[in-house]
C-alpha positions in Angstrom: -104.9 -6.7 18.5 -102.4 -4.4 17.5 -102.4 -0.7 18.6 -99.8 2.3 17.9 -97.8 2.4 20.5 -95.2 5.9 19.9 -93.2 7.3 17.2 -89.5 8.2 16.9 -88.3 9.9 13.7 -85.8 7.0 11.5 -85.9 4.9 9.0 -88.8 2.5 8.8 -88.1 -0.6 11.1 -91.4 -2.2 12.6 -91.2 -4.4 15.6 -93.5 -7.3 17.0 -93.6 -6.2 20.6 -94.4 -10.0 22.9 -94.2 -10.7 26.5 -90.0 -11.6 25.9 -89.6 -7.8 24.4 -89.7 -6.0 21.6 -88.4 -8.6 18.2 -87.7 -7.0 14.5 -90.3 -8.4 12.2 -88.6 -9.1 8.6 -89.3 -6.8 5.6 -90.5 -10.1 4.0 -93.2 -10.1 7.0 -94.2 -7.1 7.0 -96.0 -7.0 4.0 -98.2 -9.7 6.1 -98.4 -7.8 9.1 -99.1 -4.3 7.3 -102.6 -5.1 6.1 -103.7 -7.0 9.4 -102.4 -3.8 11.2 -104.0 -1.7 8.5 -107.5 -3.2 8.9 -107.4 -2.6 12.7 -106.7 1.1 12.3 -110.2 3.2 11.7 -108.8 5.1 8.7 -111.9 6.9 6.9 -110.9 7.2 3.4 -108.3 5.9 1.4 -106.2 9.2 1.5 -106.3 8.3 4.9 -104.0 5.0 4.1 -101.8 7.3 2.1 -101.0 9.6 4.9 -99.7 6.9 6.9 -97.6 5.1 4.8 -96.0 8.2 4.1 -95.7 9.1 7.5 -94.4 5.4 7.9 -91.5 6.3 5.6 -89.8 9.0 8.5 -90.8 7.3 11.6 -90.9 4.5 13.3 -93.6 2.4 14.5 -93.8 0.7 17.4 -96.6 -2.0 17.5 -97.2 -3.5 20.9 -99.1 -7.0 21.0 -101.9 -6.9 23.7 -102.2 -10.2 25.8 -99.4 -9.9 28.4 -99.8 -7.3 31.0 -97.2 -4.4 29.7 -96.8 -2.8 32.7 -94.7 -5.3 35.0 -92.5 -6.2 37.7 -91.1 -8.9 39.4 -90.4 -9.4 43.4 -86.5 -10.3 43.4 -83.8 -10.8 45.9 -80.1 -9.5 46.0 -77.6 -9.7 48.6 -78.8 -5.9 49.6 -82.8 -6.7 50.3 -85.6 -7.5 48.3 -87.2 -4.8 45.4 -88.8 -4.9 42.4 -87.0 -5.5 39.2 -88.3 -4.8 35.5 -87.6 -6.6 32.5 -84.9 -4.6 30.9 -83.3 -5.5 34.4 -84.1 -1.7 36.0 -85.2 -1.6 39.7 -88.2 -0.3 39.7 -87.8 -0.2 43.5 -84.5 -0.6 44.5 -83.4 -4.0 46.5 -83.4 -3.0 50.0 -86.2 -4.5 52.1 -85.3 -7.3 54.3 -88.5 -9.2 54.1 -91.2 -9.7 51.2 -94.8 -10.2 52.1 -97.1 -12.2 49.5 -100.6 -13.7 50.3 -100.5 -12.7 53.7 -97.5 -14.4 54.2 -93.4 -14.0 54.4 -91.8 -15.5 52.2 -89.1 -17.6 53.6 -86.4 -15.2 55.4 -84.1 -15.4 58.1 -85.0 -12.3 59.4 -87.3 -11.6 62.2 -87.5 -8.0 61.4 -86.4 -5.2 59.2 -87.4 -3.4 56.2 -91.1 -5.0 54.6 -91.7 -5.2 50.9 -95.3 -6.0 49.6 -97.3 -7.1 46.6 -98.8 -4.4 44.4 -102.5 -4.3 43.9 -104.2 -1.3 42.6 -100.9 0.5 41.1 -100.4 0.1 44.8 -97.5 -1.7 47.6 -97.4 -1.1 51.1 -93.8 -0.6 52.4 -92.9 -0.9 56.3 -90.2 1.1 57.7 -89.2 0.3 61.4 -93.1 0.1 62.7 -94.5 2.5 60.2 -96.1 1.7 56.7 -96.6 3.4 53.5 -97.1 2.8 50.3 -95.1 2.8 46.6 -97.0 4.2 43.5 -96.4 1.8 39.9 -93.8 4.5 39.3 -91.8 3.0 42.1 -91.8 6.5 44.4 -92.8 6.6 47.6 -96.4 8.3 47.8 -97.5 7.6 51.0 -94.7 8.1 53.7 -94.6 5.5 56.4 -96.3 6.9 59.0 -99.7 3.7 59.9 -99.4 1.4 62.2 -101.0 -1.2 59.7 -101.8 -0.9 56.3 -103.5 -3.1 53.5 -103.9 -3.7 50.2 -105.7 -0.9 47.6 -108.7 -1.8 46.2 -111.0 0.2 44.3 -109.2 3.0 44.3 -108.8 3.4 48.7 -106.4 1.5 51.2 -107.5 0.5 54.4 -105.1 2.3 56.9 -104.4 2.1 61.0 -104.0 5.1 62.8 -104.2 6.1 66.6 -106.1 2.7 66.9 -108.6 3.2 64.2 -109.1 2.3 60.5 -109.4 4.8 58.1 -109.3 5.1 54.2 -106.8 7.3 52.4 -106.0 7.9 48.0 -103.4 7.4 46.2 -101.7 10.6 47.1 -102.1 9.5 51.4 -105.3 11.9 52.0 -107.9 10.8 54.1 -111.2 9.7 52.3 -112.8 8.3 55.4 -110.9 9.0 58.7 -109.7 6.6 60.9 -112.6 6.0 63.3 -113.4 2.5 62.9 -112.2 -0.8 64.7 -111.7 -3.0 61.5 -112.6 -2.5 57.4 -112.6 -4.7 54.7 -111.3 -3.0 51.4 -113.3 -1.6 49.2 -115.5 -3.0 46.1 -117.8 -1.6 43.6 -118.0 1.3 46.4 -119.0 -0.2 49.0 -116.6 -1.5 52.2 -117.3 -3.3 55.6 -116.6 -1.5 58.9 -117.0 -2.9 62.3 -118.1 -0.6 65.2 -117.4 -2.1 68.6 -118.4 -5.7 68.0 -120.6 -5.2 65.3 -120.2 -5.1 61.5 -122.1 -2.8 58.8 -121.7 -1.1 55.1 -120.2 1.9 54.1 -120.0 4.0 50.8 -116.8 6.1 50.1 -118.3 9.3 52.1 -118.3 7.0 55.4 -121.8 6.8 55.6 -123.3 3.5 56.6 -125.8 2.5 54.1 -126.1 -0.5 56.6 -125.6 0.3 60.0 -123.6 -2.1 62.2 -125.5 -5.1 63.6 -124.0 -8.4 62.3 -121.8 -10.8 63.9 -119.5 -10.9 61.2 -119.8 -10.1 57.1 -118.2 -11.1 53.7 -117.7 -8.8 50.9 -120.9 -8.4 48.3 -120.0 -9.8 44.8 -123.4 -9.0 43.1 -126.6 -8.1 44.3 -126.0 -10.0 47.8 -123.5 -10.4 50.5 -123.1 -13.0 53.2 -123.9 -11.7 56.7 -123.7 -13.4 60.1 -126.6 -13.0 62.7 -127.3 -15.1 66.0 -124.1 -17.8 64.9 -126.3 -18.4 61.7 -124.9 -17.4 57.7 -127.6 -15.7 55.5 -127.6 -13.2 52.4 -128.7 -9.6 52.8 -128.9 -7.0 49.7 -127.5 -3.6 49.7 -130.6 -2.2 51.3 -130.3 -4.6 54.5 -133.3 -6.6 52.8 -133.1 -10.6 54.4 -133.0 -12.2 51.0 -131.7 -15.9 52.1 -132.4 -16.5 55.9 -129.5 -17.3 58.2 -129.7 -20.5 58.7 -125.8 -21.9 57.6 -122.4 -22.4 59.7 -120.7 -20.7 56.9 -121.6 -18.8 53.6 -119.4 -18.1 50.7 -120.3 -14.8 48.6 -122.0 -16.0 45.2 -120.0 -16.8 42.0 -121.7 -17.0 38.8 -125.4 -17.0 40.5 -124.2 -20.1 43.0 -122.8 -19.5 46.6 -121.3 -22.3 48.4 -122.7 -23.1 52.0 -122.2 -25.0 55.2 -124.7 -27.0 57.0 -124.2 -29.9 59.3 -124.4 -32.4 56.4 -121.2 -30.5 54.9 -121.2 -27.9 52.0 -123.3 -27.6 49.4 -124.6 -24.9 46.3 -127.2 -23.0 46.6 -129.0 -20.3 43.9 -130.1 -16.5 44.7 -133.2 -17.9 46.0 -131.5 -20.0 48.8 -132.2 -23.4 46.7 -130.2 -26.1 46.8 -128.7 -27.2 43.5 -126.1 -29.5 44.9 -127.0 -30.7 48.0 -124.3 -30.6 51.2 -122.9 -33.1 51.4 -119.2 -32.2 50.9 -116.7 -32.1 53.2 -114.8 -29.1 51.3 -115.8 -27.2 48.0 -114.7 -24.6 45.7 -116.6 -22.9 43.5 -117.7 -23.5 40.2 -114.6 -23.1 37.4 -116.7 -23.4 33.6 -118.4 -26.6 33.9 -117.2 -28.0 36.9 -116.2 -27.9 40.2 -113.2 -29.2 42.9 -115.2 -31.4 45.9 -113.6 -33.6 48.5 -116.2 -36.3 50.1 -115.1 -39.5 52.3 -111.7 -38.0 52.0 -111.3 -38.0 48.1 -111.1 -35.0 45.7 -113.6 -35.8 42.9 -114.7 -33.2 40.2 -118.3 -32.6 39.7 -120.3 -31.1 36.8 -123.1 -28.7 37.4 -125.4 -31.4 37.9 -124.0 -32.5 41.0 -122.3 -35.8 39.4 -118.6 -37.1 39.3 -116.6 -36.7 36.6 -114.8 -39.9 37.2 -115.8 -43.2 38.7 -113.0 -42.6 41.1 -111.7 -40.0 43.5 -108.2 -38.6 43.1 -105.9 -38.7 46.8 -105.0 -34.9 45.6 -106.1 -32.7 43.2 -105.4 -28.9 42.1 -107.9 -26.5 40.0 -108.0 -26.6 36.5 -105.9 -24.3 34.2 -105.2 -24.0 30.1 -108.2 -26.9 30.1 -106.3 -29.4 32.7 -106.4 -30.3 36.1 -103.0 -32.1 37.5 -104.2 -35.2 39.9 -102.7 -38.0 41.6 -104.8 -41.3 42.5 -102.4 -42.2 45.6 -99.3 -41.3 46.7 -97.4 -42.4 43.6 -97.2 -39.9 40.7 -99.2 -37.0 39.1 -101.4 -37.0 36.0 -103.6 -34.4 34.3 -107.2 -34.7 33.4 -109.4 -33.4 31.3 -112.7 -31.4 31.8 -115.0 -34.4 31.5 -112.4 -36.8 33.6 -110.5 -38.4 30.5 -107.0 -38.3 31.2 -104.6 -35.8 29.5 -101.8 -37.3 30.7 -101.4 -40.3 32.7 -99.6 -40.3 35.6 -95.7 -40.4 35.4 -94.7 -37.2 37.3 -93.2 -36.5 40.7 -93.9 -33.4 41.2 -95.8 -31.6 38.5 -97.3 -27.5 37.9 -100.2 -26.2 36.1 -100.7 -25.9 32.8 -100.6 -22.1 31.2 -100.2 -21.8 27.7 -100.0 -25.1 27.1 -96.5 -25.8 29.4 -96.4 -27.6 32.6 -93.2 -27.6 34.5 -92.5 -31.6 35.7 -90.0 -33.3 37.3 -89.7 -37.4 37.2 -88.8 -39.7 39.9 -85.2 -39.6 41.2 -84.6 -36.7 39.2 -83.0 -34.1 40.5 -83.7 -31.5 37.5 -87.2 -30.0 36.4 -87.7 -29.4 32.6 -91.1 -28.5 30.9 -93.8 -30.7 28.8 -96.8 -29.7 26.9 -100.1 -31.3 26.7 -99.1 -34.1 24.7 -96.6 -34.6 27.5 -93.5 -33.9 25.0 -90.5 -32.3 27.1 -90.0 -28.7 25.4 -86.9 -27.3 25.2 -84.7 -29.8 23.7 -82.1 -30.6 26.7 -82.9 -27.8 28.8 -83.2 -28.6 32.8 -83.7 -26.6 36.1 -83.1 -27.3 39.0 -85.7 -25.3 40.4 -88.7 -24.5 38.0 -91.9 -22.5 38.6 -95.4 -22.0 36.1 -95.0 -19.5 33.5 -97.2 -16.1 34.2 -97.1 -13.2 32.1 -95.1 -15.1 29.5 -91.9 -16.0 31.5 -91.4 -18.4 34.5 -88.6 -18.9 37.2 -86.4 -21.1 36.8 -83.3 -22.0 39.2 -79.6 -22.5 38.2 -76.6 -22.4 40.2 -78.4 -21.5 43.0 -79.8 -18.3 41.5 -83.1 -17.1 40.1 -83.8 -16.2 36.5 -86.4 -15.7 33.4 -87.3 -18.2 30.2 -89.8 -17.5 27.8 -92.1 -20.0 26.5 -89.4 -20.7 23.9 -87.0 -21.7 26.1 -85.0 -18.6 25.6 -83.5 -17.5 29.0 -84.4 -13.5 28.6 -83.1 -12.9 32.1 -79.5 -14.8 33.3 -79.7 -16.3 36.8 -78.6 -13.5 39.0 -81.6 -13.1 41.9 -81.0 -14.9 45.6 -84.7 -15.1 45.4 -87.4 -13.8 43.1 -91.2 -14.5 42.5 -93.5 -14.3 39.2 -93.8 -11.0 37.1 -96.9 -9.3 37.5 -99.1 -6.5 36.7 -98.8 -3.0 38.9 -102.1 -2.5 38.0 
């Protein structure tokens, strides 16, 4: 869908805004893209139409292309730290943080302490400074000062904060919603967080009131109607009014995903509905949850796939095997080379890969067998790019993906075109501030 993005007085020049940056469209072409835009615009009456091609005639139009996140950044690496680096090559936040923090983790550093960069969730990134944290806004300022002991990632609008020993909830602008007076929080969802008081765990809203008071061993966060709660070393389901809906009666319980919830019983994992029914009986020894149609299972030390019936997708179990994505899961039968399936177990690809990534958009990045470069196939397994190789490459996101020359870090596009020369030590996929 196209929307109007801003004007700037000119001559008429339209552009086709994608995820590589902004392209002119040809005047030949924009007599095809003119109506499509034209029929997306809510214009009332036909004097409508006339008013904006003549306002078309002493401005210009910019047209932005929803389907990549617009708002972006990308983690990157310079000899002076780490920051966060926008497409048109502008820091967002400038590179001076010694360490970078993603998925709970560091990424690999030979520093053991310094300045802490972190992912941004909720137009929000916690900073450490010396022993203190803080957070950057999507603007890239500072609008939290470093000044917690701990700090986590925003969610719903609050980030879980340590202060004088106790976990607290503050806004975007660093005021306290809920003061610190609890010994551990989960973040917030759909309003609701856990808190723990001394060893027990409960529900609160966003005024700090529990709307379950504390008495669980432990609890997972409510996705729906129910939540997994701990009680006597057993896993059951509880709603939002404390109701028992699902007795405890597991060694673990997953929070429900599409009206299943995986669970653990002595005979391994297994799916259960709202009602606490089995669907798939346990008998896994690990499980994910459902993905369309079907789901990643390992039993007698296999991975298999399994539809929502309970049954294999293949007569035979894969030594690894990695979720689907773009319609394809990437597998290997034994330790030789990787392959990509189909939804229903056909093969995609058979396997002739090393080392292989996900499908997104229909590219995989690959590298053969005593190669020492990576290059990128599609799904009929046809190398893209013409002669193109990396020797480092990553899965696109957002519309570009890492690749690795000379020892440094830069952007392609899914044409090949390298939209950002290899310049970063380090850097990591473009993603939303959001």
């Amino acid at each position: 869908m196209y929307t109007v993005h801003h004007f700037v007085c000119a001559k008429v020049i339209y552009f086709n805004t994608n995820a590589y940056g902004p392209s002119f469209i040809k005047n030949d072409e924009c007599n095809l893209y003119l109506p499509v835009i034209l029929a997306k615009i809510n214009m009332k009456s036909l004097s409508n139409i006339v008013r904006f091609f003549i306002l078309a005639t002493s401005i210009n139009v910019f047209f932005i292309r929803t389907g990549y996140a617009q708002n972006i950044a990308a983690p990157a690496r310079m000899a002076t730290g780490w920051g966060y680096v926008k497409k048109d090559l502008s820091w967002l936040i400038e590179p001076k943080f010694t360490r970078f923090w993603k998925d709970g983790m560091f990424v690999m550093t030979d520093e053991e302490s310094g300045e802490v960069l972190c992912e941004f969730h909720n137009g929000m990134a916690q900073y450490r400074n010396g022993t203190s944290w803080g957070y950057y806004n999507d603007k890239g300022v500072v609008a939290v000062k470093a000044q917690f002991t701990d700090a986590r990632h925003f969610s719903d609008s609050a980030g879980a904060v340590k202060k004088t020993g106790k976990w607290g909830f503050i806004d975007r602008a660093g005021n306290w919603i809920i003061q610190p007076v609890y010994k551990d929080v989960l973040s917030f969802h759909d309003g609701i967080a856990a808190a723990r008081e001394s060893k027990k765990w409960g529900f609160i809203n966003k005024s700090g009131s529990w709307i379950i008071q504390p008495q669980y061993e432990n609890v997972k966060m409510f996705n729906g109607a129910l939540a997994p709660a701990e009680s006597d070393g057993k896993w059951g389901y509880i709603d939002r009014k404390n109701n028992s809906v699902i007795a405890p009666a597991y060694k673990d319980a997953d929070p429900f995903n599409n009206g299943w919830a995986l669970v653990l019983t002595a005979d391994g994992w297994g799916y259960i509905d709202s009602t606490g029914q089995f669907v798939i009986k346990p008998q896994f020894e690990k499980a994910f949850p459902f993905k369309g149609n079907v789901a990643r299972v390992k039993k007698d030390d296999m991975w298999f796939f399994i539809d929502r019936n309970g049954k294999p997708t293949t007569t035979y179990g894969f030594l690894n095997a990695e979720e689907f994505s773009d319609g394809a899961a990437m597998v290997r039968r034994d330790r030789g080379n990787w392959g990509y399936i189909n939804e229903d177990g056909s093969w995609l690809i058979e396997p002739r890969f090393y080392v292989a990534g996900n499908f997104i958009n229909g590219i995989a990045k690959v590298r053969m067998e005593n190669a020492e470069e990576w290059n990128y196939i599609d799904k009929k397994g046809n190398n893209l790019f013409g002669k193109m190789k990396f020797e480092k490459a990553e899965d696109f996101s957002d519309g570009l993906a890492r690749i690795r020359k000379d020892g440094m870090w830069g952007f392609i596009n899914e044409k090949g075109e390298t939209v950002i020369k290899p310049q970063f030590e380090r850097a990591l996929d473009f993603i939303s501030l959001e």
